[in-house]
C-alpha positions, 0 to 999 in steps of 0.5 A: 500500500503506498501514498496517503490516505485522504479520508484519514486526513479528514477523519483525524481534523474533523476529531480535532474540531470535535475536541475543540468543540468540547473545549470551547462549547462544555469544558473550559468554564474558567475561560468563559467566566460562567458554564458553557453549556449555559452559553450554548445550549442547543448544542452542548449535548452534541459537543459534550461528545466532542470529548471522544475525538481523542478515541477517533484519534488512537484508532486512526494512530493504531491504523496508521502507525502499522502502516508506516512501520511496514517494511521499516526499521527501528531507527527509520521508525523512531525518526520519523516519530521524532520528527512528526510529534516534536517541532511543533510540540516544542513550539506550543510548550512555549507558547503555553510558558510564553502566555502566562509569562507575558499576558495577564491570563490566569485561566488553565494556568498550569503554574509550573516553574521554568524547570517544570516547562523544561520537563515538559519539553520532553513529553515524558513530565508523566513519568517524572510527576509533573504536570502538563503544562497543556492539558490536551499534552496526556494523550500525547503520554497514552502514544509514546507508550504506542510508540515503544509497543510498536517499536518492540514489533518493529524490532521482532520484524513486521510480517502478518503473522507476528502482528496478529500475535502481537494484538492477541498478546496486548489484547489479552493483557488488557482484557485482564487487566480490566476484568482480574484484580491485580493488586500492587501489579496494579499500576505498573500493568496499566502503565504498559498495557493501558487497557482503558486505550488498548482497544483502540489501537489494537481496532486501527492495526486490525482495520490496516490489516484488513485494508492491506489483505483483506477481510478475515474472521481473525481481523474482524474478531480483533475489531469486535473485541475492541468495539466491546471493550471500547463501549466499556472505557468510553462510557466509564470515561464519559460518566466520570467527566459528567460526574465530576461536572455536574449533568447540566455542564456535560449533559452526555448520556451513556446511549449517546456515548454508544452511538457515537463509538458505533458510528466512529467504528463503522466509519473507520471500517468504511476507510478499511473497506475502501468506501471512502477513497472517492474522497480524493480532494487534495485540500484534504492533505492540508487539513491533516496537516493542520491536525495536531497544531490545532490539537496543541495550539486551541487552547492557549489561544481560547485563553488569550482570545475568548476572555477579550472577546466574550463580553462584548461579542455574542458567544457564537461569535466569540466561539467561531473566532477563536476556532478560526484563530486556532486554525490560522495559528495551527496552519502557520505552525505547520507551514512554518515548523513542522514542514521545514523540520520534515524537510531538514530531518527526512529529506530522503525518507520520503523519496524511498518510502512515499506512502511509509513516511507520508503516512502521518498519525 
């Protein structure tokens, strides 16, 4: 298989607004001044779910990441990792130091030393008990711990056989480590297994496959296990939110919640069947391009926007221009970061592997 996969691009940015919508339509109460869902009532409900955005994006990743492993090495992996999450990583860290430092915004401030910030440049602060300076930066923690999963595949060599074997392993790991009482093994089970996330990316390596080989009960039986498993974390994630927030400022419900993973599911299956490749429009390459700086960048600038515009400006208004700044920024990131970065550091990886490092989570 080799080129980019549009529909991909357009499912991952249109996972990214959803989160934005959640932040900017639910969850960020302190930058609004008051509940958001008071402001936006007619659709709180609907952005609530906006939250799951970051589920579309493991599916996508576990999808993806296959793809690009396939016939590449360990280092060509890692490089391509490196270069793909860091620049712009970088760049928000700072930004998020920067508005703190020099603006009078106190909403979301994650008041860190400049060590902490320091800390964080690594995208490891997790391990080391610091505090994200973003609070988008924790799924960020759930890929590494992908990332050096796959990395051990990679190293055992990526062939269809080890793949399946692989996914039956973290499969069974993570069913027991959600259903068996592990005791003190507890937390060190979770930190590499991650059953709450497992299924997820087990579902879009399993998806990959069935694009790249074709359908087989094995492959549709690994989709199956982790849409059940999905339900289960989704709904429990879900409820935890609405629970600490209060219904009325997350008015989700668990059906909802069902609805919108069986509808993330099937149209991630739609993309391994090929029933979205007519979807060939190439502003789709840009859109996913501008994927993970929107993911970095939406909420500084909800911080430094929103608080200016929401007592003179109707909050739909203020809502949209934010999103639109967001996109602007994220799109200036991209042209300006990521792309000269890509450039600098894989010069030659895209000209002899055009779909392995075009192919970007």
């Amino acid at each position: 298989m080799t080129g980019r996969i549009a529909e991909l691009d357009l499912l991952r940015f249109l996972a990214a607004l959803a989160v934005v919508a959640f932040h900017y339509l639910v969850a960020f109460a302190s930058i609004w001044g008051e509940r958001p869902s008071g402001l936006f009532p007619g659709t709180a409900s609907v952005a609530g779910l906006g939250i799951l955005g970051v589920e579309l994006f493991f599916i996508i990743s576990g999808f993806v990441i296959l793809m690009t492993v396939w016939g590449r090495g360990i280092g060509g992996f890692a490089r391509s990792r490196l270069v793909r999450l860091y620049p712009a990583y970088w760049v928000s860290v700072l930004a998020v130091a920067g508005v703190y430092a020099f603006t009078r915004a106190t909403a979301l401030d994650p008041r860190l030393s400049p060590g902490e910030y320091a800390v964080n440049l690594t995208m490891l602060q997790r391990a080391f008990g610091v505090t994200d300076a973003n609070g988008v930066y924790w799924s960020l923690w759930v890929e590494l711990r992908f990332y050096l999963l796959i990395g051990i595949l990679v190293l055992a060599g990526v062939t269809l056989g080890r793949c399946l074997a692989f996914m039956g392993v973290w499969l069974a790991a993570a069913v027991a480590a959600t259903f068996v009482e592990l005791g003190p093994l507890t937390e060190a089970v979770d930190l590499v297994v991650m059953p709450k996330y497992a299924p997820y990316f087990i579902t879009g390596m399993a998806l990959f496959l069935i694009r790249r080989f074709g359908s087989s009960i094995p492959l549709w039986g690994f989709v199956a296990a982790g849409f059940a498993l999905a339900l289960r974390s989704a709904t429990q994630r879900v409820a935890g939110r609405v629970e600490a927030a209060g219904f009325p400022a997350m008015p989700v419900e668990d059906w909802m919640v069902i609805a919108a993973i069986a509808l993330m599911y099937a149209v991630m299956a739609a993309v391994a069947l090929g029933a979205l490749s007519r979807l060939t429009w190439g502003g789709l390459t840009t859109l996913g391009g501008l994927t993970y700086p929107l993911y970095l960048f939406h909420t500084p600038v909800a911080v430094v926007l929103i608080p200016q515009l929401r007592d003179t400006l109707p909050p739909w208004v203020v809502a949209c221009a934010a999103t639109l700044a967001a996109i602007a920024l994220s799109y200036a990131v991209h042209t300006l970061v990521e792309r000269p970065a890509q450039r600098l550091f894989r010069p030659r990886a895209r000209g002899r592997r055009a779909g392995g490092s075009r192919a970007t989570a």
